[in-house]
C-alpha positions as CSV (number, residue, x, y, z in Angstrom):
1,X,0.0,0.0,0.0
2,X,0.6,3.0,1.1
3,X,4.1,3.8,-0.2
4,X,5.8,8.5,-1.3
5,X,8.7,9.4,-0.8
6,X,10.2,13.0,-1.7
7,X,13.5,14.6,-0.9
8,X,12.7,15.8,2.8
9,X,11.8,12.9,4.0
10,X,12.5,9.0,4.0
11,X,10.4,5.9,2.7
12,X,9.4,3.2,5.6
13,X,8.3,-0.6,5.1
14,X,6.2,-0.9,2.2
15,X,4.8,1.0,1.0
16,X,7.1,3.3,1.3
17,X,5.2,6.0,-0.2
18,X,7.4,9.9,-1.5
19,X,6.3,12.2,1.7
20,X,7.1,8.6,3.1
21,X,6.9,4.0,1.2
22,X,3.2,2.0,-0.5
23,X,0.9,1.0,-0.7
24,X,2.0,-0.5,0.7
25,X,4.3,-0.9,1.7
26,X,8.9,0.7,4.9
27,X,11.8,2.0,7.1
28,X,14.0,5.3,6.6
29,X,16.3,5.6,4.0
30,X,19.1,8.3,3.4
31,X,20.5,8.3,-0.1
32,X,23.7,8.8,-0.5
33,X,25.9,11.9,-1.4
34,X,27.0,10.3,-4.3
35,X,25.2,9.6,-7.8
36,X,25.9,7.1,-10.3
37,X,25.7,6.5,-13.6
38,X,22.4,5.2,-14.6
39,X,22.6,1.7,-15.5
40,X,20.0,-1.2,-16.5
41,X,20.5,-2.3,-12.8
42,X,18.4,0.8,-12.1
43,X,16.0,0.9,-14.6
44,X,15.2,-3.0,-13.5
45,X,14.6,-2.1,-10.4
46,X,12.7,0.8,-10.8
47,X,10.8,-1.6,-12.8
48,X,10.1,-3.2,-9.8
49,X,9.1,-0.9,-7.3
50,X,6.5,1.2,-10.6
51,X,4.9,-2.6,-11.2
52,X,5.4,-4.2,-7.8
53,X,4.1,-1.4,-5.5
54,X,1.4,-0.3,-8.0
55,X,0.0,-4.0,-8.0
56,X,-0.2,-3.6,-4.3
57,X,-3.8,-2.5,-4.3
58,X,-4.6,-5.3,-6.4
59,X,-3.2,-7.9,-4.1
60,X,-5.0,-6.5,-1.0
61,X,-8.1,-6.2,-2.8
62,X,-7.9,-9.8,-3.6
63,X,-6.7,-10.7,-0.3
64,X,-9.9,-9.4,1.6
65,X,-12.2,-11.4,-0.7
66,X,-12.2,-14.4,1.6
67,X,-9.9,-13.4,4.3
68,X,-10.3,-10.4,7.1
69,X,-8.7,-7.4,6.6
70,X,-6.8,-6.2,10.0
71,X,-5.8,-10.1,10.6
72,X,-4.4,-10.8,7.1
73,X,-2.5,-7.2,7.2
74,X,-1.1,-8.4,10.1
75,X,0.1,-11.6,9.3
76,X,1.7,-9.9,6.1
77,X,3.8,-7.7,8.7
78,X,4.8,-10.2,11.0
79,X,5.8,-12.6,8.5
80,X,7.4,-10.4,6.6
81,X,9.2,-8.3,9.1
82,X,10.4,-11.7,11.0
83,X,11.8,-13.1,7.3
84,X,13.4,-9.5,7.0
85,X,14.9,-9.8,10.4
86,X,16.0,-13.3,9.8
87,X,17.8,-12.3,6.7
88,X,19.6,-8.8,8.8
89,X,21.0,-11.8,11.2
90,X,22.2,-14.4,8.5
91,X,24.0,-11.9,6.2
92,X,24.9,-9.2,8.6
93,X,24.9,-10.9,12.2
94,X,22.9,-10.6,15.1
95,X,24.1,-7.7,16.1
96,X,22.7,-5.9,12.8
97,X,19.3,-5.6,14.8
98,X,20.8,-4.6,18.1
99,X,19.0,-0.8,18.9
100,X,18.4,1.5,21.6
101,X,15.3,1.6,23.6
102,X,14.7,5.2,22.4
103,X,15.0,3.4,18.6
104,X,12.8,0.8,19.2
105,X,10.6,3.1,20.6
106,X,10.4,4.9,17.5
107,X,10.0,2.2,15.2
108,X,7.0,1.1,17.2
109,X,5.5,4.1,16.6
110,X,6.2,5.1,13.1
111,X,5.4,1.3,12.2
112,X,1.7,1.8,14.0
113,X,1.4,5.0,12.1
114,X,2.3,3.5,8.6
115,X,1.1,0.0,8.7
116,X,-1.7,0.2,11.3
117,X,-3.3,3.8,10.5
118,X,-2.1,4.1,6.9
119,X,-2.2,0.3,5.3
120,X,-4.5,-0.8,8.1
121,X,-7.2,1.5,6.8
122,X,-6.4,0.9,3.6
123,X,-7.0,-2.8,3.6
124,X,-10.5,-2.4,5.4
125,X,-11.5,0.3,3.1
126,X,-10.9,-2.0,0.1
127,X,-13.7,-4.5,1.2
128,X,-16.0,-2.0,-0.1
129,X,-13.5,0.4,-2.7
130,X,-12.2,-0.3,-5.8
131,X,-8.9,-1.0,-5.6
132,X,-7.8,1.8,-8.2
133,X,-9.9,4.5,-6.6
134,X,-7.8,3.3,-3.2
135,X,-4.4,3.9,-5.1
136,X,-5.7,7.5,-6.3
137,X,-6.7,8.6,-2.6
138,X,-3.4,7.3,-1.6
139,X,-1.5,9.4,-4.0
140,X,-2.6,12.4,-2.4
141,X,0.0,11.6,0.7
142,X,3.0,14.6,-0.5
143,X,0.4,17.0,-0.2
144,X,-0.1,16.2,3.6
145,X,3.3,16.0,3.6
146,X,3.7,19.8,2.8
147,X,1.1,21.1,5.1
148,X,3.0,18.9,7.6
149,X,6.2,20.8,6.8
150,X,4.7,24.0,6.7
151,X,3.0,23.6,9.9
152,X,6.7,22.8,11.1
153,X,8.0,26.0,10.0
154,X,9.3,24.9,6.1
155,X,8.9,26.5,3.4
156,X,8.9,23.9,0.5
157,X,8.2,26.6,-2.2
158,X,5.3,28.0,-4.8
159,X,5.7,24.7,-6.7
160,X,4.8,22.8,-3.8
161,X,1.9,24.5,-2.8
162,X,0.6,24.8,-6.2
163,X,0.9,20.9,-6.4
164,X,-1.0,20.2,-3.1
165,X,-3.7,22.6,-4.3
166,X,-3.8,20.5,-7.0
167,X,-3.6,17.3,-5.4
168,X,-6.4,18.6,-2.7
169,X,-9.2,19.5,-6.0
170,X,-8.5,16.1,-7.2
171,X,-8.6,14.4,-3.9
172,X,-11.9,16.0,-3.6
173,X,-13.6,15.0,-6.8
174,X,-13.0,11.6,-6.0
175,X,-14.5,11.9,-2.5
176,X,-17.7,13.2,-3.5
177,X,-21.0,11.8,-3.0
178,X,-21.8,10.1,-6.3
179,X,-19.0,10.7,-8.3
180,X,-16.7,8.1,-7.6
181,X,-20.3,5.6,-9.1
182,X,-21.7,2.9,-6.6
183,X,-18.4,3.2,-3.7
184,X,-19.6,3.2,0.2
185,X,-18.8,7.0,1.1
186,X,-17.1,5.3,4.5
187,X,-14.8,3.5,2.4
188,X,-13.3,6.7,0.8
189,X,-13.5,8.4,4.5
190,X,-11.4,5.6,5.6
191,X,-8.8,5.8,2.5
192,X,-8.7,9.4,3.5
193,X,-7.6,9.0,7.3
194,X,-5.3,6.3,6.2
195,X,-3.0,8.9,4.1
196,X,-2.9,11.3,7.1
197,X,-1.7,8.5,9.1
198,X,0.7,7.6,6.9
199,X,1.8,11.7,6.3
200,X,2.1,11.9,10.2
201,X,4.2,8.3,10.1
202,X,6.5,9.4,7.4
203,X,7.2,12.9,8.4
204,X,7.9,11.8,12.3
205,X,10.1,9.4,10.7
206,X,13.0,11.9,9.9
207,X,12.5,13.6,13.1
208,X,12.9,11.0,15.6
209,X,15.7,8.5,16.8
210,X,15.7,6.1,13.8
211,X,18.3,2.4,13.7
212,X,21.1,3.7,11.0
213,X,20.2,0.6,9.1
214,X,16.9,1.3,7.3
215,X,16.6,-2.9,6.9
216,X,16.4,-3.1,10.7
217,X,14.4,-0.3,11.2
218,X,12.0,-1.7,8.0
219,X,12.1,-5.1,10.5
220,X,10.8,-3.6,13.5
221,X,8.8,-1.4,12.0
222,X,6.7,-4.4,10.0
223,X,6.8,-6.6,13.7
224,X,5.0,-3.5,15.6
225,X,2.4,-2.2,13.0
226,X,1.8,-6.4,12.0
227,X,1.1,-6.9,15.4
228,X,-1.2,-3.5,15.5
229,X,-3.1,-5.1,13.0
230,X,-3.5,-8.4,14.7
231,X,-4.4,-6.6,17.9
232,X,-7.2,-4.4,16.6
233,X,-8.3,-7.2,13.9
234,X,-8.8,-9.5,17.5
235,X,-10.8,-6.6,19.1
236,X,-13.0,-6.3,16.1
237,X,-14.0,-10.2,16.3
238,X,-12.6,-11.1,12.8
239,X,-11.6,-14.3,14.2
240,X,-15.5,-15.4,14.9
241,X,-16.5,-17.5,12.2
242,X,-13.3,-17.5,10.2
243,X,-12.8,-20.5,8.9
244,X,-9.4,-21.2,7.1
245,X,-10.9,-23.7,4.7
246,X,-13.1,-21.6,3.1
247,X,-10.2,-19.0,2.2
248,X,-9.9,-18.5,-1.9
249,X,-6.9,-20.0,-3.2
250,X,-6.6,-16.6,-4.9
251,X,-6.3,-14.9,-1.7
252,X,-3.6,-16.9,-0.4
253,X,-1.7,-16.5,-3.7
254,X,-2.7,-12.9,-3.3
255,X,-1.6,-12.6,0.8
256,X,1.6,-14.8,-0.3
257,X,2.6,-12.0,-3.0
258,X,2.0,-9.1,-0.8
259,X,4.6,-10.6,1.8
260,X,7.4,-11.7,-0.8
261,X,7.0,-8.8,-3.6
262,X,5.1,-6.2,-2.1
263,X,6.8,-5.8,1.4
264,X,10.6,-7.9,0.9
265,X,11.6,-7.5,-2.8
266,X,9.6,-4.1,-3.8
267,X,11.3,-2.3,-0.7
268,X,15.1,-4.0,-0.7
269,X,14.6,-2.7,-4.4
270,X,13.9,0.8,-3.6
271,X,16.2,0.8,-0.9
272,X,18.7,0.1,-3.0
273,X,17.1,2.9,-5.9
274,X,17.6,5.0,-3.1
275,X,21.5,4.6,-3.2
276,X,22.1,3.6,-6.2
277,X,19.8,6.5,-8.6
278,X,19.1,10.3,-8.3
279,X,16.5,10.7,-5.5
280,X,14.2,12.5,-8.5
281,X,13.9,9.4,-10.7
282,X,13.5,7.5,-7.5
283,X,10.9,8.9,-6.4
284,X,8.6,9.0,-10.1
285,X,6.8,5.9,-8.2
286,X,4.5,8.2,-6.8
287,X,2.8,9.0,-10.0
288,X,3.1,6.1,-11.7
289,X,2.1,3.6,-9.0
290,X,-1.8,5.7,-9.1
291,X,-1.5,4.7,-13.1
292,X,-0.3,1.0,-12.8
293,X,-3.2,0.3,-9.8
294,X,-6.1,1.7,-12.1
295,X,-4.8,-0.1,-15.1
296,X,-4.5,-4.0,-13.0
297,X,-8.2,-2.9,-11.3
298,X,-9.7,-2.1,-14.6
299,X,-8.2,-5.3,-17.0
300,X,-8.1,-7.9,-13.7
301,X,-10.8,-7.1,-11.7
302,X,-13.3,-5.4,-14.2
303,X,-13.3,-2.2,-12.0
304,X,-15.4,0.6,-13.5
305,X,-13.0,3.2,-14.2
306,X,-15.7,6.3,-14.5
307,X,-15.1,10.2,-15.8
308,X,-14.8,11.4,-12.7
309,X,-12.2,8.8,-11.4
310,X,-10.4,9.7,-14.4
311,X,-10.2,13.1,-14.0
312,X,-10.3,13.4,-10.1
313,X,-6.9,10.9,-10.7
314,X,-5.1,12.5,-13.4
315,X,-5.7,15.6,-11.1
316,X,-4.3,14.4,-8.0
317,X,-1.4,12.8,-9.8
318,X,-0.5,16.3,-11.6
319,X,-0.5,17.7,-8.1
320,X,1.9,14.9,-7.0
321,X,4.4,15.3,-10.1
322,X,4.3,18.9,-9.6
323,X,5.7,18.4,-6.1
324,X,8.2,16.0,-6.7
325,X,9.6,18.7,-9.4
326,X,9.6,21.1,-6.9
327,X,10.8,19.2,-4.2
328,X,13.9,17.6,-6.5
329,X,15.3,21.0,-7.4
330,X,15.6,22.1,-3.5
């Protein structure tokens, strides 16, 4: 899910997301001072992270089909976060996911802000919204990102601003009452709260005691907001009358690509993109992940892709280009 990422601040778990990661999908990542030459390495995996984290949407709205929403997002955190950590200790050692309390404190909470509040949200919403309408509302996350900064004393520039007006008209065309065709109103409510989670869980990211390895933050951040997800899915009752044997074979599949592509390989790549590319080619996800999710709902899932989702889209992902232009020349 849920995964932006621009130049101020640093993409967590999964969905990493520019003003974040996802999507869906992710832990803190500084690039490094140095650029490289852009090789086919890079364009492969910014392959990746356009297909993989746009498909994101289509995965969890396949998952929810047959399985609950808060317990299925949490067993994609936990297992994925646990593989994650498994991996730190084999290749790096144990002592790779040693970290203070005041870290693990933080991971905690940025991971229940990004993968509780922002994927959490996102994955209940899609029980009743199409799963391209989900990405477009998601896509809207720099602008919150912005206001956040402002509110903080920044000044990201004109550009910026312009884009989050942008991104704000488009966000509301698709929020309105009818025009979005036959989508539960509380559904787009929920997608809505879910990006301001996810703002608040990216921005606080940069600004608080973070592990120096972004893999070992990512791990601990997946463990806390997975088990979020359990927890809350628990208090809601999804357990009552789930029965395991009735689950779709295409949900598993679905769950099992979230854990492996969406949340291990979609994020080590961008990680990776992150070190390896200029932060402004990087962080194109953001407007292309909106395109790729409409595209899968429409041919996969038959998902009516109306006028005003069209335009209400296009809007919001001007408004999120425009920032990232802004943003990359800062």
């Amino acid at each position: 899910m849920i995964h932006i990422l621009l130049p101020m601040t640093t993409p967590a778990a999964d969905a990493a997301p520019p003003a974040s990661r996802p999507p869906e999908g992710s832990a803190p990542v500084r690039p490094g001072p140095a650029r490289r030459r852009i090789g086919g390495a890079v364009w492969a995996a910014l392959a990746i992270v356009y297909v993989v984290w746009g498909s994101t949407y289509l995965g969890i709205r396949v998952v929810v089909e047959t399985l609950p929403p808060f317990l299925s997002a949490g067993a994609r955190f936990v297992v994925a976060g646990l593989v994650l950590a498994a991996l730190l200790a084999w290749r790096q050692g144990p002592a790779a996911l040693r970290v203070t309390r005041a870290q693990l404190a933080s991971t905690a909470v940025v991971g229940l802000l990004l993968l509780l509040g922002g994927n959490g949200l996102v994955v209940l919403a899609e029980t009743s919204v199409p799963s391209g309408l989900a990405a477009l509302l998601v896509a809207v996350v720099p602008a919150w990102v912005v206001l956040l900064r402002t509110a903080y004393g920044e000044r990201p520039g004109t550009g910026a601003y312009a884009g989050v007006l942008l991104g704000l008209a488009g966000l509301a065309v698709l929020t309105l009452p009818g025009l979005s065709g036959d989508v539960r109103i509380s559904g787009v409510l929920l997608v809505v709260v879910a990006t301001l989670m996810w703002s608040a869980g990216s921005f606080s990211s940069s600004r608080i005691p973070m592990p120096r390895n972004p893999f070992t933050a990512s791990a601990y951040e997946m463990a806390a907001g997975g088990l979020g997800c359990l927890l809350v899915g628990l208090a809601r009752g999804e357990q009552r009358g789930l029965d395991l044997s009735a689950v779709s074979a295409r949900s598993w599949t679905a769950l099992a690509y979230l854990i492996v592509f969406g949340s291990l390989i979609a994020f080590t790549a961008y990680a990776w993109l992150l070190q390896r590319a200029p932060l402004s080619l990087a962080a194109t996800y953001a407007y292309v992940n909106p395109v790729v999710a409409v595209l899968l709902g429409w041919l996969i899932l038959d998902e009516t892709l109306t006028w005003p989702i069209a335009l209400g889209g296009s809007v919001v992902v001007a408004g999120v280009w425009l920032i990232v232009r802004t943003e990359r020349r800062t």
